[in-house]
C-alpha positions as a Python dict, from the first residue, in 0.01 Angstrom:
ca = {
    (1, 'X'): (0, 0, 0),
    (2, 'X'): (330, -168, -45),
    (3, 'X'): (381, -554, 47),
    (4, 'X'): (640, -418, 329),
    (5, 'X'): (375, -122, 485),
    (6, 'X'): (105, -419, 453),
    (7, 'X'): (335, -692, 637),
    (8, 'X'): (480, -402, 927),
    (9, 'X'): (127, -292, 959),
    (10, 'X'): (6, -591, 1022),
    (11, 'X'): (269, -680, 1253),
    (12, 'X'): (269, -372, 1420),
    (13, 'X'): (-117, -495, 1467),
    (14, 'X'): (-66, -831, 1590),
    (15, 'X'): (175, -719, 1820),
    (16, 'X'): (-73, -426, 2003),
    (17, 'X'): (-346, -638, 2007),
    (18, 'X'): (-187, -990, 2131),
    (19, 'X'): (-434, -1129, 1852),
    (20, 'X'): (-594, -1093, 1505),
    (21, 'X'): (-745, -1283, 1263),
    (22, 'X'): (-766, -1277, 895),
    (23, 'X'): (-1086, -1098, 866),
    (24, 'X'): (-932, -794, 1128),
    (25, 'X'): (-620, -746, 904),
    (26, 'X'): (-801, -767, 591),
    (27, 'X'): (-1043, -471, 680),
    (28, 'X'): (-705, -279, 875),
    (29, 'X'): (-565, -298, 546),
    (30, 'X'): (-789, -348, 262),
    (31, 'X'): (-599, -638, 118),
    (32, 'X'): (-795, -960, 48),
    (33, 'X'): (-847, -1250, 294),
    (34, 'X'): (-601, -1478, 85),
    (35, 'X'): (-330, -1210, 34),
    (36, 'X'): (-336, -1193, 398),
    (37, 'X'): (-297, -1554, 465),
    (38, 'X'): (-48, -1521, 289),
    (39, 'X'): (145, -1231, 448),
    (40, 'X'): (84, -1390, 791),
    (41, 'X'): (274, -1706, 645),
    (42, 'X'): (562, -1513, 535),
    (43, 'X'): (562, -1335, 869),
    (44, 'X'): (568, -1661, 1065),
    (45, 'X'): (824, -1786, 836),
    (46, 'X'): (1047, -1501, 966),
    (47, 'X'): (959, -1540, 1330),
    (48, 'X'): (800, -1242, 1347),
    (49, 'X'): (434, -1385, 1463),
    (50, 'X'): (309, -1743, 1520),
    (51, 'X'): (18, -1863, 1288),
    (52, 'X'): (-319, -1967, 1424),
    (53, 'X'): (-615, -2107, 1231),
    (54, 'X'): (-778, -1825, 1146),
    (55, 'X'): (-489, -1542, 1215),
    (56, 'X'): (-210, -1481, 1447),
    (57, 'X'): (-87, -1360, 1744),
    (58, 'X'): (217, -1197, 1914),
    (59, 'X'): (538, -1388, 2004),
    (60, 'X'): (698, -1088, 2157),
    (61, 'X'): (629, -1084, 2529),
    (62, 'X'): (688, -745, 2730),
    (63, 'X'): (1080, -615, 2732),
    (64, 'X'): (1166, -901, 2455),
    (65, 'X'): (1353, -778, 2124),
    (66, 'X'): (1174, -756, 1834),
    (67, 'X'): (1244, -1004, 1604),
    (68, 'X'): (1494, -891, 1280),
    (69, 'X'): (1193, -924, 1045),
    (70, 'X'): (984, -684, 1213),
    (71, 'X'): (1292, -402, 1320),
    (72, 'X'): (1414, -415, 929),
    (73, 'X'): (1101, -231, 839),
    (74, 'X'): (1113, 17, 1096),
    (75, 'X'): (1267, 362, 1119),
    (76, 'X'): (1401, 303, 732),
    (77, 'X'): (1505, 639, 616),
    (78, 'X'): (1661, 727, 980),
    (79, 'X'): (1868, 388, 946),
    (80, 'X'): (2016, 498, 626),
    (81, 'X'): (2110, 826, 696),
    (82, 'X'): (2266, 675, 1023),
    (83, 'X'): (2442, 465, 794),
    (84, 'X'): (2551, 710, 593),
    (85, 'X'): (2702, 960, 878),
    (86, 'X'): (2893, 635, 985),
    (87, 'X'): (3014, 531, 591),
    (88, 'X'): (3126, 879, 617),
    (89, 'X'): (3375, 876, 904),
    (90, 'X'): (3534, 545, 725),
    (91, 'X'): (3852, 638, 547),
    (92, 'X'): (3946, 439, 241),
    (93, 'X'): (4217, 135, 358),
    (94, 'X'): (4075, 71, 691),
    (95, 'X'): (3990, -288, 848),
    (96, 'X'): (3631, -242, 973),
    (97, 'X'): (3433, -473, 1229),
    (98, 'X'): (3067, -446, 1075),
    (99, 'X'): (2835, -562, 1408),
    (100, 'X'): (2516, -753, 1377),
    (101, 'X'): (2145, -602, 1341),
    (102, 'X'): (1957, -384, 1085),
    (103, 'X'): (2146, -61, 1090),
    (104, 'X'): (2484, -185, 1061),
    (105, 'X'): (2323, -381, 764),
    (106, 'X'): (2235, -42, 600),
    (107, 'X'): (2640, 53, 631),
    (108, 'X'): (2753, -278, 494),
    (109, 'X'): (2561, -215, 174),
    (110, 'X'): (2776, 154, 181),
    (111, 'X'): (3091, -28, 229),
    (112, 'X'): (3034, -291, -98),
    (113, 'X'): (3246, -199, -322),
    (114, 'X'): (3484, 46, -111),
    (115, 'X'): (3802, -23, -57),
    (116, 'X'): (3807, -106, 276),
    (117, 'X'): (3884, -457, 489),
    (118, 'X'): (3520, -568, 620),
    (119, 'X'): (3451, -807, 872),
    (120, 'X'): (3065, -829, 947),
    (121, 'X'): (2932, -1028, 1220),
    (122, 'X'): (2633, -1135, 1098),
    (123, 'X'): (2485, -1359, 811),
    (124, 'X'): (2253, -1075, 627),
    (125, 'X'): (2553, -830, 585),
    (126, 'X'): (2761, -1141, 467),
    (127, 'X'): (2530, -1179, 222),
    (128, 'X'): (2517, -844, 107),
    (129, 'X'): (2935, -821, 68),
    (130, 'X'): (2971, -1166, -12),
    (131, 'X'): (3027, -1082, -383),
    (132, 'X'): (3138, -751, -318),
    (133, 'X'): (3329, -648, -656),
    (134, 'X'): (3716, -507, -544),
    (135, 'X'): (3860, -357, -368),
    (136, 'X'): (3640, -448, -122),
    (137, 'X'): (3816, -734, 107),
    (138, 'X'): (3599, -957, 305),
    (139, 'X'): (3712, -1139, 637),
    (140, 'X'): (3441, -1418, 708),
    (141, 'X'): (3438, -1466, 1122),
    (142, 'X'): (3359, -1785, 1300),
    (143, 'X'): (3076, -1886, 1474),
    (144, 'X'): (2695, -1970, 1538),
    (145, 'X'): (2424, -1754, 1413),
    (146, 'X'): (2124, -1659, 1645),
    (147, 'X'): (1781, -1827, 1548),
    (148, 'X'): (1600, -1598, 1336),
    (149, 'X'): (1876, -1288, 1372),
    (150, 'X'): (2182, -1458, 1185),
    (151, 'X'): (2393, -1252, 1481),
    (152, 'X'): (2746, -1441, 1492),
    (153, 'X'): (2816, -1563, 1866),
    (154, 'X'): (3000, -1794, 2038),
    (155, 'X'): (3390, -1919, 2088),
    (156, 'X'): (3454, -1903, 1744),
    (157, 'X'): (3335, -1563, 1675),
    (158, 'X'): (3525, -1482, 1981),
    (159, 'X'): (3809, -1629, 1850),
    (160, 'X'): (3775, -1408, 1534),
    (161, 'X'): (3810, -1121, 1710),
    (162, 'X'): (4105, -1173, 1888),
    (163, 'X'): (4215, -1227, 1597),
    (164, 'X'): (4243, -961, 1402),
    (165, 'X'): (4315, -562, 1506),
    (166, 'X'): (4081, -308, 1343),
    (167, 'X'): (4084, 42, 1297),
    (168, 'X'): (3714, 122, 1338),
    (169, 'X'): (3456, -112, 1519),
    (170, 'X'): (3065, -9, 1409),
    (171, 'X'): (2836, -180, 1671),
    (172, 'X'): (2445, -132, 1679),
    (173, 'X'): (2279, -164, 1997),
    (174, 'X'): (1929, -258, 2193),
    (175, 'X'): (2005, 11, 2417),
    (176, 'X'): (2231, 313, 2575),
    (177, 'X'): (2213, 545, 2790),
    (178, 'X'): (2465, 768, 2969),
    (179, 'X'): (2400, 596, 3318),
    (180, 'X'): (2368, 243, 3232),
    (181, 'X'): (2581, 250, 2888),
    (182, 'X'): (2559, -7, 2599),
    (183, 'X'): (2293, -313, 2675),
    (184, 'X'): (2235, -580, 2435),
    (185, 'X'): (1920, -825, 2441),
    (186, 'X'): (2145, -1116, 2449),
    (187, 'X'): (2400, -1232, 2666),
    (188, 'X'): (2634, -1408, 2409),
    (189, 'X'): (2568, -1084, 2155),
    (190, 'X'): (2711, -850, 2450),
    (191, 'X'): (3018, -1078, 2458),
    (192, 'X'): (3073, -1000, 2110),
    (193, 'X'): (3025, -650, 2131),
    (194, 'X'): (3265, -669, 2447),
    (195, 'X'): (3515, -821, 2249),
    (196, 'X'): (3456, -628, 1956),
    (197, 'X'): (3546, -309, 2148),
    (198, 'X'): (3844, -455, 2260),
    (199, 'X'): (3983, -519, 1899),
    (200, 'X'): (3906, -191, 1760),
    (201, 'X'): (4167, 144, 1806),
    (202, 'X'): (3778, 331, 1720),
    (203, 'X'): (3462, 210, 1841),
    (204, 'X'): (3121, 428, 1632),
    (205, 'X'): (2832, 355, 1765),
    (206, 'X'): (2526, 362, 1521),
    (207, 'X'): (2184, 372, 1649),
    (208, 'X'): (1823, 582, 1581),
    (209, 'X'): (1699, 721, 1835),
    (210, 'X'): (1460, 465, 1951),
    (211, 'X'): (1769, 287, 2138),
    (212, 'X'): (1857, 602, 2340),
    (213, 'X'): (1732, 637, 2718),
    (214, 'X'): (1679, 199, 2640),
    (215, 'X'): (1809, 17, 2865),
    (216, 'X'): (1852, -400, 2794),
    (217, 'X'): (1976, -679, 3022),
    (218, 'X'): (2242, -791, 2893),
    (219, 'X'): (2536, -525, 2985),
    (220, 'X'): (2819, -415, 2744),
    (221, 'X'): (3002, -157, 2902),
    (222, 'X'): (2982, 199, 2977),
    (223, 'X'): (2942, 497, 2733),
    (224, 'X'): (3288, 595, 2778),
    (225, 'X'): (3406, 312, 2584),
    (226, 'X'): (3257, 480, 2261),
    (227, 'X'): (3436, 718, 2046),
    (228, 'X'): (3144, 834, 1846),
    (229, 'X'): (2780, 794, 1817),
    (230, 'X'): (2614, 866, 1539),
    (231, 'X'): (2182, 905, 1559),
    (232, 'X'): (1953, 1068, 1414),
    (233, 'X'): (1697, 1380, 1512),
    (234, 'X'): (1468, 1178, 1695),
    (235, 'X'): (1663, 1086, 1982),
    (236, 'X'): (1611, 1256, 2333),
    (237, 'X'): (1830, 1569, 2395),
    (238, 'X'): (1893, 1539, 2740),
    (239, 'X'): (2036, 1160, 2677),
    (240, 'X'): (2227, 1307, 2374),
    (241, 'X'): (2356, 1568, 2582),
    (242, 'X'): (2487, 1358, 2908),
    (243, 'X'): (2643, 1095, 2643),
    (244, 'X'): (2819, 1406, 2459),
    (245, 'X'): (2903, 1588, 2832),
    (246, 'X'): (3089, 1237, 2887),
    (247, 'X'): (3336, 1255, 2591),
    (248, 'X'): (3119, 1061, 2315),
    (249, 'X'): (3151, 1270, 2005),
    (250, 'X'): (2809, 1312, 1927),
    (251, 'X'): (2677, 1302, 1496),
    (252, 'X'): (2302, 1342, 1451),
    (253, 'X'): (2168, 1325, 1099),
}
């Protein structure tokens, strides 16, 4: 078993249960006690879990997002070929807005290297096109991260945005569906993704279908403000088929 299966099955555990300890995880996955102490460190480290003497437990309470360092491990393969289907659709020369979370980080490691004007709005996909070799032009955007999702919010992101026009806007989101729309987690993130849609002539949204027939708190706007979704062949059909019977040009890979 791979360090990543080990640490998203034992998350995966931790979370179900409320509770484990060392001894539980060791025998779930047949790693040693002290590689496991381990592993729960690491896990805590990324917010993921909170450590207890002994083992762990959950810090996710019901309807909360998952924390980045558990959703980067999940639904892998359908991420990328999201990712691709929406690297795809980018033509060569356009200024892109590159939203927060783990999909969109999936198309900003398709973008390094393109050339293609990239602004991404959050600190892991600055880090992977921070030394992007040319053409590839990076705009950095203002602003605060989120604890534990390095998600760029506030005035000066804000600010960003209204500065700058862009041809296609890729957003990820917590949830959509064709009756409540786009819904974010966070407040200040659906701000962003507000304003984000505002700046962009094309708005693709990119998300697996997990986040289809989801619906989060924080509001963003309805489905008719997206051009294109791209997900892949898990999502539901009949939410798939209202969002594509309501003009959203509909790409499932």
């Amino acid at each position: 078993m791979s360090t990543a299966d080990r640490h998203r099955l034992i998350a995966q555990a931790v979370q179900k249960a409320g509770t484990a300890t060392v001894g539980e995880l060791a025998g779930l996955t047949g790693a040693s006690d002290m590689t496991i102490r381990r592993d729960l460190d690491h896990l805590a480290a990324q917010g993921v879990l909170e450590r207890l003497r002994g083992g762990a437990r959950t810090l996710l309470l019901r309807g909360e997002e998952p924390p980045f360092g558990l959703r980067v491990h999940d639904a892998v393969d359908a991420k990328r070929r999201i990712a691709a289907g929406v690297a795809s659709l980018i033509a060569d020369g356009e200024t892109v807005l590159l939203d927060s979370g783990t999909t969109c980080l999936e198309v900003a490691r398709l973008l390094r290297g393109r050339p293609v004007t990239v602004m991404p709005l959050s600190l892991q996909a600055l880090s992977v096109l921070g030394d992007a070799p040319e053409p590839t032009v990076l705009l950095v955007p203002g602003g605060r991260p989120r604890s534990t999702e390095g998600a760029l919010i506030g005035p000066l992101t804000l600010a960003s945005l209204a500065a700058v026009r862009f041809d296609t806007a890729v957003l990820g989101c917590c949830g959509l569906t064709a009756t409540d729309g786009m819904t974010a987690y966070d407040l200040d993130e659906a701000a962003v993704k507000k304003a984000a849609i505002s700046s962009a002539r094309r708005v693709v949204a990119a998300a697996d279908g997990s986040k289809l027939g989801r619906t989060a708190h924080a509001y963003v706007g309805p489905p008719t403000l997206l051009d294109i979704l791209v997900t892949d062949t898990t999502a539901p059909a009949d939410e798939t088929g209202a969002l594509e019977s309501g003009g959203i040009t509909l790409k499932v890979v």
